[in-house]
GUKEZA-326562 format. One record per residue (C-alpha): residue in one letter; residue number from 1; x, y, z. Coordinates in steps of 0.02 Angstrom, whole numbers. Layout:
BEGIN
@aa:A i:NUM x:X y:Y z:Z .
...
END
This chain:
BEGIN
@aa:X i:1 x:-3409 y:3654 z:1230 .
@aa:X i:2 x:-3377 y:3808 z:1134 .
@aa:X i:3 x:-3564 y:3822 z:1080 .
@aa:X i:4 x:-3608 y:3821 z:1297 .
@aa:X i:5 x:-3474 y:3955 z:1302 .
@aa:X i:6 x:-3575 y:4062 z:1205 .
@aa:X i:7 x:-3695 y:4097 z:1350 .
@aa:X i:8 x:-3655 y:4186 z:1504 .
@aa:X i:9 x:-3532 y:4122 z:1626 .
@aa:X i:10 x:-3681 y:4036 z:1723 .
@aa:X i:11 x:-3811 y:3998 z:1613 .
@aa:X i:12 x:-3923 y:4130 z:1674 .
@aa:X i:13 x:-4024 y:4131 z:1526 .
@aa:X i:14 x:-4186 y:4215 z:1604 .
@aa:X i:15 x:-4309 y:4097 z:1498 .
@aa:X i:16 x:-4254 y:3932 z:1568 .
@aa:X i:17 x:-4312 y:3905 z:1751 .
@aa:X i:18 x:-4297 y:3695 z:1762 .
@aa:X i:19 x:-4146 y:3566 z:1779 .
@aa:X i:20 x:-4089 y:3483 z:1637 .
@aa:X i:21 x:-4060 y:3302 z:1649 .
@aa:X i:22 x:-3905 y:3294 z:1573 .
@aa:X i:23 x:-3761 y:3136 z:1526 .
@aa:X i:24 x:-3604 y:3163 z:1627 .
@aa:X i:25 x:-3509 y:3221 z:1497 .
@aa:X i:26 x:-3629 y:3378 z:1470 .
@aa:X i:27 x:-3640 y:3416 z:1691 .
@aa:X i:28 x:-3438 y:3428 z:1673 .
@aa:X i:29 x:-3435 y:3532 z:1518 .
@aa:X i:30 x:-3549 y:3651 z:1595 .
@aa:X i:31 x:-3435 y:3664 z:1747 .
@aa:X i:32 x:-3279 y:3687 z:1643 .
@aa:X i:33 x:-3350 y:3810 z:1556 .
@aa:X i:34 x:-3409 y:3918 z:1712 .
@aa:X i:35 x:-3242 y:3888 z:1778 .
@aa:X i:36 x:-3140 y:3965 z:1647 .
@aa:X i:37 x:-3249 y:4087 z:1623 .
@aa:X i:38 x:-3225 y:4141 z:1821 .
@aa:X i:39 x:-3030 y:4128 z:1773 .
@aa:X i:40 x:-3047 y:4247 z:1644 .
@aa:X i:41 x:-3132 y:4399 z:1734 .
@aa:X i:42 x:-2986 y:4360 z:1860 .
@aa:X i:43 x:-2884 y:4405 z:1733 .
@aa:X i:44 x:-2940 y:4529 z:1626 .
@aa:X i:45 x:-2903 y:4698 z:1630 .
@aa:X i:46 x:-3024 y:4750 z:1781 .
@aa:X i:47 x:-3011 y:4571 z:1856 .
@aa:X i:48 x:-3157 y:4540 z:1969 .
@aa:X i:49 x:-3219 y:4397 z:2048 .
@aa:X i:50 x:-3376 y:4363 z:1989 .
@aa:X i:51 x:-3568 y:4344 z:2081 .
@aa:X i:52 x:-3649 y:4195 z:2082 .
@aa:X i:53 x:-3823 y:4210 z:1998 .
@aa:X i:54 x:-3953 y:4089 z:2053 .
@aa:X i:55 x:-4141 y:4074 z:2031 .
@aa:X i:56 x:-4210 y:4125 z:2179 .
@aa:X i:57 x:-4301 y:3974 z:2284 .
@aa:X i:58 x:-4407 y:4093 z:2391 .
@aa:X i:59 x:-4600 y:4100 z:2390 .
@aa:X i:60 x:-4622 y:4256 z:2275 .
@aa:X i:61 x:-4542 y:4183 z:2127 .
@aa:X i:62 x:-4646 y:4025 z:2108 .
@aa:X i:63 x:-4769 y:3996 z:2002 .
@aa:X i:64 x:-4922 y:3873 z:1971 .
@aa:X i:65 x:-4964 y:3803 z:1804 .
@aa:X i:66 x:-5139 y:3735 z:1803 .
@aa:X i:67 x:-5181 y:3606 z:1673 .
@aa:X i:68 x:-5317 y:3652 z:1533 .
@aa:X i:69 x:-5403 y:3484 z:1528 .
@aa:X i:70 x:-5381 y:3415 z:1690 .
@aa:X i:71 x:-5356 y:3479 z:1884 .
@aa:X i:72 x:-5162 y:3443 z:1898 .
@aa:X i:73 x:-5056 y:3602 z:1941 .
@aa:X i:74 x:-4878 y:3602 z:1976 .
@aa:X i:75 x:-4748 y:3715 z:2037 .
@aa:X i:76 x:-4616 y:3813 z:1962 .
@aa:X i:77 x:-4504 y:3937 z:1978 .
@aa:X i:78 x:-4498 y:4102 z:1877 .
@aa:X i:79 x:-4366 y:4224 z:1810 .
@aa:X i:80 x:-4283 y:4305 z:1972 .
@aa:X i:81 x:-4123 y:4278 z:2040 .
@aa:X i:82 x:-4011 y:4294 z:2184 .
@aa:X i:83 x:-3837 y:4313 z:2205 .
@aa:X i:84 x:-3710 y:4236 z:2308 .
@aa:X i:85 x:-3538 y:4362 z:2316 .
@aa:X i:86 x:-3368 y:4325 z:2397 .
@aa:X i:87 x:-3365 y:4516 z:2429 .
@aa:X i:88 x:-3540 y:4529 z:2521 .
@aa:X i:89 x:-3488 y:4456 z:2717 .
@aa:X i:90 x:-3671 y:4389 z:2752 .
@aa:X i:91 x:-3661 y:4275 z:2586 .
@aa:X i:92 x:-3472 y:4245 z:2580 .
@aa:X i:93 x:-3462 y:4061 z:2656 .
@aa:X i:94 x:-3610 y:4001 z:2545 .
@aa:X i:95 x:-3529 y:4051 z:2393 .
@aa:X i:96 x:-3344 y:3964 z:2447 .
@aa:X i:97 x:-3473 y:3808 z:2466 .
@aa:X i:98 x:-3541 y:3808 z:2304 .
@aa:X i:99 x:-3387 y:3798 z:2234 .
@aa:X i:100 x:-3334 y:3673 z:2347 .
@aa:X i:101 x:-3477 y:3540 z:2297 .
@aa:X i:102 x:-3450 y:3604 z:2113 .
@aa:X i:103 x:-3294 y:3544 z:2131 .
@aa:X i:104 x:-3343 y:3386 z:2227 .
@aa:X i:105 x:-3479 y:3354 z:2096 .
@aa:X i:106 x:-3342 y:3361 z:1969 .
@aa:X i:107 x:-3249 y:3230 z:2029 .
@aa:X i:108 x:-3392 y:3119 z:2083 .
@aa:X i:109 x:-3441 y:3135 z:1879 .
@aa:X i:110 x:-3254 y:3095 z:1817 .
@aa:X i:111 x:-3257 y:2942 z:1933 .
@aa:X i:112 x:-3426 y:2889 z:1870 .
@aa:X i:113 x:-3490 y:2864 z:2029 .
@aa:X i:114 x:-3653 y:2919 z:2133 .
@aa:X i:115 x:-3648 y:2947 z:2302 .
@aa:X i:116 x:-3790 y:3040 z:2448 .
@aa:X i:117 x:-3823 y:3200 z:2496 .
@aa:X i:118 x:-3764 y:3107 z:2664 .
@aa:X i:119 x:-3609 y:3023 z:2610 .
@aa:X i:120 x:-3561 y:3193 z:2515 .
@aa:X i:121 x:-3601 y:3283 z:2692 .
@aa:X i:122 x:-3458 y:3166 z:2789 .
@aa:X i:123 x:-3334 y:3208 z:2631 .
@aa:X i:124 x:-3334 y:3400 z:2650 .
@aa:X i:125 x:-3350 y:3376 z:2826 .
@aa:X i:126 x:-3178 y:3301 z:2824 .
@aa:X i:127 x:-3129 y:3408 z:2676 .
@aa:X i:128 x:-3161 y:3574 z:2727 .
@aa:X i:129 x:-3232 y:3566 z:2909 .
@aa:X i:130 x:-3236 y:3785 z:2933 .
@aa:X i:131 x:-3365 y:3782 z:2795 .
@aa:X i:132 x:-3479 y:3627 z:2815 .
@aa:X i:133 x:-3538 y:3605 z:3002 .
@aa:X i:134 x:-3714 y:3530 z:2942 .
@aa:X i:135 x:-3806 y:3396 z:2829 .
@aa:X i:136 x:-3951 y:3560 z:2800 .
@aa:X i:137 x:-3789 y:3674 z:2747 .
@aa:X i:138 x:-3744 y:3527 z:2607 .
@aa:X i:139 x:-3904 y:3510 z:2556 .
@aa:X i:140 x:-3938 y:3702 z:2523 .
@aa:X i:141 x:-3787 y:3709 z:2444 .
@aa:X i:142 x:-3823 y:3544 z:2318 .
@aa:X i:143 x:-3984 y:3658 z:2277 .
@aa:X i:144 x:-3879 y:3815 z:2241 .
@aa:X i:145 x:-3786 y:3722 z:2133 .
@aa:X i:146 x:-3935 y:3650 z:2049 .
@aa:X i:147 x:-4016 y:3796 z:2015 .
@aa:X i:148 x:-3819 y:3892 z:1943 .
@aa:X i:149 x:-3794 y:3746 z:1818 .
@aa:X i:150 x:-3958 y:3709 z:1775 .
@aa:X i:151 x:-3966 y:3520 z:1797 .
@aa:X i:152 x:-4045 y:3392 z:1919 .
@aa:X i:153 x:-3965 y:3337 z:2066 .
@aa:X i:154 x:-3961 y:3164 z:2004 .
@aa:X i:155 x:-3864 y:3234 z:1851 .
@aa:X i:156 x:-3748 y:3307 z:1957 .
@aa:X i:157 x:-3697 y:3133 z:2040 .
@aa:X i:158 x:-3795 y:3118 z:2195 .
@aa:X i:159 x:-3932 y:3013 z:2241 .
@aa:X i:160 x:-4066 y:2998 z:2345 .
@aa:X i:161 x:-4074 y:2902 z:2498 .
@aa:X i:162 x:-4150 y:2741 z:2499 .
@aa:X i:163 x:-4298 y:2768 z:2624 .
@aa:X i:164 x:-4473 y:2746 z:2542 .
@aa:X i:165 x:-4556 y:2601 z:2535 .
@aa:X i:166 x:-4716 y:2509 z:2426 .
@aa:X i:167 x:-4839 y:2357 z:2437 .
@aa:X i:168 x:-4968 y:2280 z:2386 .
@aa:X i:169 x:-5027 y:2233 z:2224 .
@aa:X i:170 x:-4880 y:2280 z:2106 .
@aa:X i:171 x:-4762 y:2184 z:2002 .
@aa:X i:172 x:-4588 y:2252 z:1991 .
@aa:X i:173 x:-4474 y:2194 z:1890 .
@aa:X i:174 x:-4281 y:2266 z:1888 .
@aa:X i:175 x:-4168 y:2236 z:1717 .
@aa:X i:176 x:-4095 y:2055 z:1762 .
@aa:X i:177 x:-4173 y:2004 z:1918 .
@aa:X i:178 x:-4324 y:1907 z:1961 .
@aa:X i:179 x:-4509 y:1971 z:1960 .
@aa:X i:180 x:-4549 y:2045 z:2145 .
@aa:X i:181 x:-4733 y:2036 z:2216 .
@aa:X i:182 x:-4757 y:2179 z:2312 .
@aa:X i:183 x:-4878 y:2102 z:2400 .
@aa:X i:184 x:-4784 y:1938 z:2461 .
@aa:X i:185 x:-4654 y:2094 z:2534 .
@aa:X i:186 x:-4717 y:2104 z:2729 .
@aa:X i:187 x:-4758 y:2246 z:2834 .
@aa:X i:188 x:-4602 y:2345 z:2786 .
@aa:X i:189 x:-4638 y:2344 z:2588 .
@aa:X i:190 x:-4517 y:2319 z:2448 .
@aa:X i:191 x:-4367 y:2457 z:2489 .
@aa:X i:192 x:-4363 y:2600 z:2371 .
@aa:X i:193 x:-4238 y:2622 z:2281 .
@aa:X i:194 x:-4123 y:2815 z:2271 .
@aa:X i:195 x:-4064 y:2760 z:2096 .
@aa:X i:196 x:-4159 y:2869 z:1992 .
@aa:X i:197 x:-4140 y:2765 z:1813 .
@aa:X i:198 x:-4158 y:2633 z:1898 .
@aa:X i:199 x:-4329 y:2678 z:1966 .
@aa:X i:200 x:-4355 y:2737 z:1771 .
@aa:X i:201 x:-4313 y:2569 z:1701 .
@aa:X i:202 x:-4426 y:2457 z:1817 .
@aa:X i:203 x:-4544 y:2339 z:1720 .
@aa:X i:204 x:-4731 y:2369 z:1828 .
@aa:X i:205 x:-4887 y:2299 z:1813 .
@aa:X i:206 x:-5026 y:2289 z:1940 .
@aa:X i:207 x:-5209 y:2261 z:1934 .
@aa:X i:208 x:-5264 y:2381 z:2094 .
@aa:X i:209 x:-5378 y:2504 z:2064 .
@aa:X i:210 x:-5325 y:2653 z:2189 .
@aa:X i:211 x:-5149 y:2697 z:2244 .
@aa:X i:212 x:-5136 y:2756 z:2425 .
@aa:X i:213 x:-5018 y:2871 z:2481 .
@aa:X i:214 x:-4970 y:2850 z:2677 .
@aa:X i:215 x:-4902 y:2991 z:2776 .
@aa:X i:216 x:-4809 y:2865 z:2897 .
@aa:X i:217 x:-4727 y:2723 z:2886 .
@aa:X i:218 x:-4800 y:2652 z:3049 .
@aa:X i:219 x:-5007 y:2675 z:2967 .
@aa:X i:220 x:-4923 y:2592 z:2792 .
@aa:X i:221 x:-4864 y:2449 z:2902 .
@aa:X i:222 x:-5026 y:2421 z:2978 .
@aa:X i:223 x:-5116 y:2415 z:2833 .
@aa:X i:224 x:-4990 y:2312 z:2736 .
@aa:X i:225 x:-4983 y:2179 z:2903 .
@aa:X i:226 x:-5168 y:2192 z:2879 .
@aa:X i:227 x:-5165 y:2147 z:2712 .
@aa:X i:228 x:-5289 y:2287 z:2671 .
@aa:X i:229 x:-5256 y:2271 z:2473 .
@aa:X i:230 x:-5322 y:2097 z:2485 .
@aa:X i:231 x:-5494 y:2186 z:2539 .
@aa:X i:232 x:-5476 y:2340 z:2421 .
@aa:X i:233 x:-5378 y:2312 z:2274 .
@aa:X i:234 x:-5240 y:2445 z:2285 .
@aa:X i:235 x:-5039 y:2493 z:2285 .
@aa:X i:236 x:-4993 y:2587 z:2441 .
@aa:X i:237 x:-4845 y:2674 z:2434 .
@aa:X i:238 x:-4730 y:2781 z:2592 .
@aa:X i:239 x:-4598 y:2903 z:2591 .
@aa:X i:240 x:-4611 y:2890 z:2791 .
@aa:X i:241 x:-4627 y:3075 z:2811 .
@aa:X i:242 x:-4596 y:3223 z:2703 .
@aa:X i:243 x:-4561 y:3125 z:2522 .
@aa:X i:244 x:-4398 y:3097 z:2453 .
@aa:X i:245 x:-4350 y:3090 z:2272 .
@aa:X i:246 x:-4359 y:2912 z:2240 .
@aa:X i:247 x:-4528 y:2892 z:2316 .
@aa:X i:248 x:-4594 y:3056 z:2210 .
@aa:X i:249 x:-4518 y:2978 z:2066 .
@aa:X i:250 x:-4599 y:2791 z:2094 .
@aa:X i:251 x:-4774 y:2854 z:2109 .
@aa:X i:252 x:-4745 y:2987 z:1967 .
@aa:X i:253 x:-4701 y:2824 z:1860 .
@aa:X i:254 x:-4852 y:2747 z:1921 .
@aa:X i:255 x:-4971 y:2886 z:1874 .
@aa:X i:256 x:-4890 y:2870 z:1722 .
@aa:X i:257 x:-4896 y:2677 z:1683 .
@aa:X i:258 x:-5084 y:2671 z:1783 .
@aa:X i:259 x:-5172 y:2828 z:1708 .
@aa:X i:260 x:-5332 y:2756 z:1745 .
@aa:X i:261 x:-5298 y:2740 z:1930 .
@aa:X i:262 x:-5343 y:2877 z:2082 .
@aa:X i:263 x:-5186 y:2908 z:2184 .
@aa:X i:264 x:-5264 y:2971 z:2366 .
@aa:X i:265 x:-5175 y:3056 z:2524 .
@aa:X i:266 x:-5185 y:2974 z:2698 .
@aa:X i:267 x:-5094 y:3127 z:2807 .
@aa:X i:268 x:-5130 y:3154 z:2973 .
@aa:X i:269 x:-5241 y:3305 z:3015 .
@aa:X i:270 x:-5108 y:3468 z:3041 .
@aa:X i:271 x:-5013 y:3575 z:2951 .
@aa:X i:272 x:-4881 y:3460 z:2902 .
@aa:X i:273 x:-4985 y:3313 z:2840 .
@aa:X i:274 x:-5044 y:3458 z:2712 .
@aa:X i:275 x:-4895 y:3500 z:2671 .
@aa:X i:276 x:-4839 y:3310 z:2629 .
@aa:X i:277 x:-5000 y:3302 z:2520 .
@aa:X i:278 x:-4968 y:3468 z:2430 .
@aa:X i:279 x:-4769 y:3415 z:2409 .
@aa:X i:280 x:-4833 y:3256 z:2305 .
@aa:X i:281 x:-4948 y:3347 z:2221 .
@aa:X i:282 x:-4892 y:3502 z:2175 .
@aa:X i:283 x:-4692 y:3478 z:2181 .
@aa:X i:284 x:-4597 y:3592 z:2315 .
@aa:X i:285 x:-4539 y:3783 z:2282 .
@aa:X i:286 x:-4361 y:3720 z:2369 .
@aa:X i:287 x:-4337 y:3612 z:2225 .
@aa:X i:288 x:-4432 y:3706 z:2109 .
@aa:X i:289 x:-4320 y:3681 z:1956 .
@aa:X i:290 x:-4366 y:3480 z:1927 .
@aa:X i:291 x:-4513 y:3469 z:2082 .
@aa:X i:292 x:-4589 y:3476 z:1948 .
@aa:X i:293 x:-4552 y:3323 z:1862 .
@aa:X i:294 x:-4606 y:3223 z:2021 .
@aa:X i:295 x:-4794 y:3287 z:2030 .
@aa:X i:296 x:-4935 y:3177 z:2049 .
@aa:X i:297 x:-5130 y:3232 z:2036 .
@aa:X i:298 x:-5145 y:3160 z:2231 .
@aa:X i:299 x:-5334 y:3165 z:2294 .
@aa:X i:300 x:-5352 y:3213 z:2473 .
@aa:X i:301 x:-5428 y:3057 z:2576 .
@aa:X i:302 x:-5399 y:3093 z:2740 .
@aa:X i:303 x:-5396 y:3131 z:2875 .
@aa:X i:304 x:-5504 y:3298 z:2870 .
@aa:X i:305 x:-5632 y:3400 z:2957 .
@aa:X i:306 x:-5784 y:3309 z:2967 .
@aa:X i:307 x:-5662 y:3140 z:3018 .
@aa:X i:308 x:-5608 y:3251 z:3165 .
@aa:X i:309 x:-5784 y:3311 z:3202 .
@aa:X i:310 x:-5857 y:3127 z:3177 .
@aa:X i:311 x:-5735 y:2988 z:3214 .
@aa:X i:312 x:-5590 y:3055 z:3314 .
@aa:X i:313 x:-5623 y:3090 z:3500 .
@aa:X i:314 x:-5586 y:3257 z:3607 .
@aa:X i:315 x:-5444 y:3176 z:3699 .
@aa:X i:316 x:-5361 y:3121 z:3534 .
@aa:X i:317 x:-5336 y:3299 z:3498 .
@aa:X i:318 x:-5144 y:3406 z:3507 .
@aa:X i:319 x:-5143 y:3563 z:3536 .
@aa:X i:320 x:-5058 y:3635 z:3375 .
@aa:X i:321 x:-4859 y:3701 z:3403 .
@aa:X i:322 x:-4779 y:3854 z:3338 .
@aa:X i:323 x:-4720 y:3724 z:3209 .
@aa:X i:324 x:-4884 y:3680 z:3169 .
@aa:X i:325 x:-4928 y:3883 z:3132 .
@aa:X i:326 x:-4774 y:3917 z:3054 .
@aa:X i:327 x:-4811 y:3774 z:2906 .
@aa:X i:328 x:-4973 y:3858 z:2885 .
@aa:X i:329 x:-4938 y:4017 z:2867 .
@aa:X i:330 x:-4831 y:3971 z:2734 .
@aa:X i:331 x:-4961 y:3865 z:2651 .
@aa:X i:332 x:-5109 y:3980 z:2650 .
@aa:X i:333 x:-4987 y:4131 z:2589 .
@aa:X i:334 x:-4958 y:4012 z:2429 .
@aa:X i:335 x:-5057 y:4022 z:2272 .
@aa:X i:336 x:-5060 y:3825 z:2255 .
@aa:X i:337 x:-5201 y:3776 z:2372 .
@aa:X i:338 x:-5377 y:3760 z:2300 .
@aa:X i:339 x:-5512 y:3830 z:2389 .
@aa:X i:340 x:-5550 y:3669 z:2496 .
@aa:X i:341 x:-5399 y:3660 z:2550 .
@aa:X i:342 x:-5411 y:3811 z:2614 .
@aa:X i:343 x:-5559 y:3788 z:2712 .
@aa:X i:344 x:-5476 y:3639 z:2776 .
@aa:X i:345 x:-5311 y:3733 z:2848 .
@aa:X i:346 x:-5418 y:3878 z:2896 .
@aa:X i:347 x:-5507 y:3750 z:3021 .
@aa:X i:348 x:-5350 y:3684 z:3089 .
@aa:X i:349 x:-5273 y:3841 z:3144 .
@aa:X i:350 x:-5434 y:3901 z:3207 .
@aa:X i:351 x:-5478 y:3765 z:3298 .
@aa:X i:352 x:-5304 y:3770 z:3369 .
@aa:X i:353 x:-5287 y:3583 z:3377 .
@aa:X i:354 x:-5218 y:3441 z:3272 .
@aa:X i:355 x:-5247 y:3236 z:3272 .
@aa:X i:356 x:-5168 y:3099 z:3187 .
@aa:X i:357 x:-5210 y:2931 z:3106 .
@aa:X i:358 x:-5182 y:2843 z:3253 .
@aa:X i:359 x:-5333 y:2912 z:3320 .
@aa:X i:360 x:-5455 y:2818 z:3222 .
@aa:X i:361 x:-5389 y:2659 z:3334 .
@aa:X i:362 x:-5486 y:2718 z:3457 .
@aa:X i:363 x:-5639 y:2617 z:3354 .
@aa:X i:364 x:-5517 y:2470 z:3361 .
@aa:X i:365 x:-5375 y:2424 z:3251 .
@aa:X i:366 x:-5468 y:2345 z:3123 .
@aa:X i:367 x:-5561 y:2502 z:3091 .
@aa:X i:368 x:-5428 y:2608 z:2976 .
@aa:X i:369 x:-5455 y:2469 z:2826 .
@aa:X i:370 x:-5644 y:2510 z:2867 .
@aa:X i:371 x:-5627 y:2691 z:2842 .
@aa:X i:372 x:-5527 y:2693 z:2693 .
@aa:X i:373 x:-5639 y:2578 z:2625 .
@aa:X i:374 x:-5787 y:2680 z:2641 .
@aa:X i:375 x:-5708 y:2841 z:2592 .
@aa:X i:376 x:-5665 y:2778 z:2448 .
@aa:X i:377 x:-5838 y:2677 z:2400 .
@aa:X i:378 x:-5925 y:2865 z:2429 .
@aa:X i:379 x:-5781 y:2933 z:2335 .
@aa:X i:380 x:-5752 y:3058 z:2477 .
@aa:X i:381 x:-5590 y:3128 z:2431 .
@aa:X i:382 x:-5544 y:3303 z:2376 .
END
């Protein structure tokens, strides 16, 4: 502990810009030591109460790092920071709430327990009611936090949410327990799990020869009711929407066990589908200090322009919402899409319009396990 003192009171050391996974014991020392260090500028001889620094989680201060030898990129976060004060009115409240889940966190970690962002959300509710009116206000704060101390959320005591799912032709195996066939699982998959080291200490092995990524859980049941992995050998894998941790970390620990093995996107055709695809691929700037950890070299399988233009008909088409621009805008001002992508998005928002996987039923129900299939047999992914 007296060696962490050493740095400043926050750890704002401007050449580390990731999370730290971190043993309880280390999450509470750094806590105690940014504690007493606020004590003593309270009482010093000028007391003062002290800023929060934090690396800034906004679009200017991330950065891509491209590999040398291969086409994976990832996101991180550089060297600015932001500050939270108790004496500036329009941050006031969020620094009194980092301080509150610091302090939450603190006892979650002496109790040796892990709870949810959710379950954590209902305890400051109750707790302090005039500064937590909102899951998104916990959940900011758990990042502010993240990004003061310097180590994962997980390290900090809170989990992920169980709500991913996989199947097909994967053998898990937890310590202790019985071998589970991913495949034998039905259309809802094998659940997930938000236990991070548990995830890590799973025992796979799998003979597929393509991992599939699904946008939505209601395509992944479809093609897991369908069986589809009995026609093309493959894992598919869900995080029913925009992916959560556990998900990211399951098919990160695939990509790692299955080098050898193409991991391609099924989103639908907007905005947001992209920016699922680009989330698993790239990591996210709003969790840009261990994002990063998460990324997966995901190929882009569908559904794209020349689907739209080919297989899905007029009437299928939405009419894009402000939503819809919004996600763009923020997409095609980042430095992380490659030029196809590009092209892609530019398409959407000029075309105005936006269609979704469900569209392709309009060749009959049967016909998604088709088009994957023959995507995949031209190798049309990007």
């Amino acid at each position: 502990m007296g060696e962490l003192s050493k740095n400043s009171i926050f750890f704002s050391d401007q050449h580390l810009c990731h999370a730290d996974i971190l043993p309880p014991s280390e999450v509470r020392a750094r806590i105690e030591v940014a504690i007493l260090n606020f004590l003593k500028n309270l009482n010093s001889s000028t007391p003062e109460v002290t800023d929060l620094p934090l690396i800034s989680r906004k679009m200017g201060n991330s950065r891509v790092r491209r590999g040398l030898l291969t086409d994976d990129s990832k996101i991180f976060l550089s060297h600015s920071f932001s500050t939270k004060s108790l004496m500036n009115e329009n941050t006031a409240n969020s620094f009194i709430r980092v301080w509150k889940v610091m302090e939450m966190c603190y006892q979650i970690l002496v109790q040796e327990k892990k709870v949810t962002q959710r379950e954590l959300f209902y305890k400051l509710l109750c707790d302090s009611p005039q500064y937590f009116t909102s899951q998104l206000q916990v959940n900011r704060t758990i990042q502010d936090l993240v990004a003061l101390v310097r180590c994962s959320r997980y390290s900090l005591g809170i989990m992920a949410s169980s709500r991913g799912a996989v199947a097909g032709r994967l053998l898990l195996q937890e310590p202790n327990q019985e071998i589970v066939d991913c495949s034998t699982c039905g259309p809802s998959g094998y659940a997930i799990s938000g236990d991070l080291n548990l995830l890590e200490s799973l025992v796979m092995k799998s003979d597929a020869r393509y991992i599939i990524v699904v946008e939505k859980h209601a395509i992944f049941q479809r093609l897991a009711e369908d069986r589809v992995f009995n026609q093309i050998p493959c894992i598919l894998i869900t995080a029913k929407g925009y992916p959560d941790i556990g998900t990211r970390l399951l098919l990160h620990r695939m990509s790692r066990d299955f080098p050898e093995l193409p991991i391609l996107g099924l989103v639908d055709w907007n905005p947001a589908g992209l920016a699922i695809l680009c989330t698993f691929k790239f990591g996210s700037i709003a969790m840009g200090l261990e994002a990063y950890r998460y990324a997966c070299n995901v190929k882009w399988l569908g559904l794209r322009k020349d689907d739209i233009e080919q297989l899905v008909p007029e009437e299928s088409l939405i009419p894009l919402k402000p939503r819809d621009h919004q996600i763009a805008k923020s997409l095609s001002s980042s430095e992380i899409l490659q030029d196809k992508y590009k092209e892609e998005l530019s398409f959407m928002v000029q075309s105005g319009q936006r269609a979704e996987i469900e569209a392709l039923y309009f060749h009959g129900f049967d016909f998604l396990a088709k088009y994957i299939g023959k995507k995949i047999v031209q190798a049309d992914y990007i």
